[in-house]
C-alpha positions as CSV (number, residue, x, y, z in Angstrom):
1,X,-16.5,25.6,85.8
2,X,-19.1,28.0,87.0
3,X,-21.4,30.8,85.5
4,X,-21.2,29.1,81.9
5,X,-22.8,30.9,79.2
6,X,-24.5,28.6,77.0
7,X,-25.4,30.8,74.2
8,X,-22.1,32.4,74.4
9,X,-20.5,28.5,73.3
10,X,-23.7,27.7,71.2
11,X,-22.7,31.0,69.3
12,X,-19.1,29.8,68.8
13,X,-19.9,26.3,68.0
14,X,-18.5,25.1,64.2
15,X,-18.1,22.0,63.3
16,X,-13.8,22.0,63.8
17,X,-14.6,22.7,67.2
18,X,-17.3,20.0,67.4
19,X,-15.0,17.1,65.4
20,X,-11.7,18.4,67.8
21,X,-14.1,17.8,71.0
22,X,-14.9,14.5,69.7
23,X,-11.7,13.1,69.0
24,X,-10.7,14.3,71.8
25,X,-13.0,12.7,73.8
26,X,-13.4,9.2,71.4
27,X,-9.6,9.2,70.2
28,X,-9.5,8.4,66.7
29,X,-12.7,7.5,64.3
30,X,-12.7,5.5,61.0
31,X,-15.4,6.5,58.6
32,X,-15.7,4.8,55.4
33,X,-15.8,7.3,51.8
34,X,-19.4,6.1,51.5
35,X,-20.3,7.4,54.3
36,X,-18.8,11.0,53.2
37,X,-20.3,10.4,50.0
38,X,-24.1,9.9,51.5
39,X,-23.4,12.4,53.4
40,X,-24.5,14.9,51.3
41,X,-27.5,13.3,49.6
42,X,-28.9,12.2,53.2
43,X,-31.2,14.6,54.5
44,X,-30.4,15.3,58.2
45,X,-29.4,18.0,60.5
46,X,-27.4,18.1,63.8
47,X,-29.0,18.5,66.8
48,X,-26.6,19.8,69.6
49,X,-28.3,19.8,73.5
50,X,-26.7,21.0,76.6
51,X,-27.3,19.1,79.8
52,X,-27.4,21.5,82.9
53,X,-26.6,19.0,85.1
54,X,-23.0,17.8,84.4
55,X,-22.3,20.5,81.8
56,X,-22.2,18.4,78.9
57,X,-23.4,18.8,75.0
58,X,-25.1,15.8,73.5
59,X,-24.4,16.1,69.9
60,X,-26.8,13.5,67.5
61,X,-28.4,13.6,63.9
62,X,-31.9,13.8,63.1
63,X,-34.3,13.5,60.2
64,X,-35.3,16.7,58.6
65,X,-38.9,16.6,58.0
């Protein structure tokens, strides 16, 4: 790939795109109904980064202040 624009894809990013990408890449994920269920109550946010180097996104959650 060359002359990728990053905030062209960060624009387009939403979160089918992001769960496709990960099963893609991981297969198949089991997540327990708790999980969904604290979902909602917990308060985080994704944090999505881009590494220049390989052309990768790292996609991880964080603690909202």
């Amino acid at each position: 790939m060359s002359d990728i624009n990053v905030q062209e894809i960060y624009a387009q990013l939403n979160a089918p795109r992001i769960l496709v990408g990960i099963l893609e890449k991981m297969g198949e994920v089991s997540i327990p109904v708790t999980q969904f269920l604290n979902a909602i109550t917990e308060d985080k946010e994704l944090q999505i980064d881009y590494n220049e180097e390989d052309q990768t996104f790292l996609f991880k959650l964080n603690q909202k202040d």
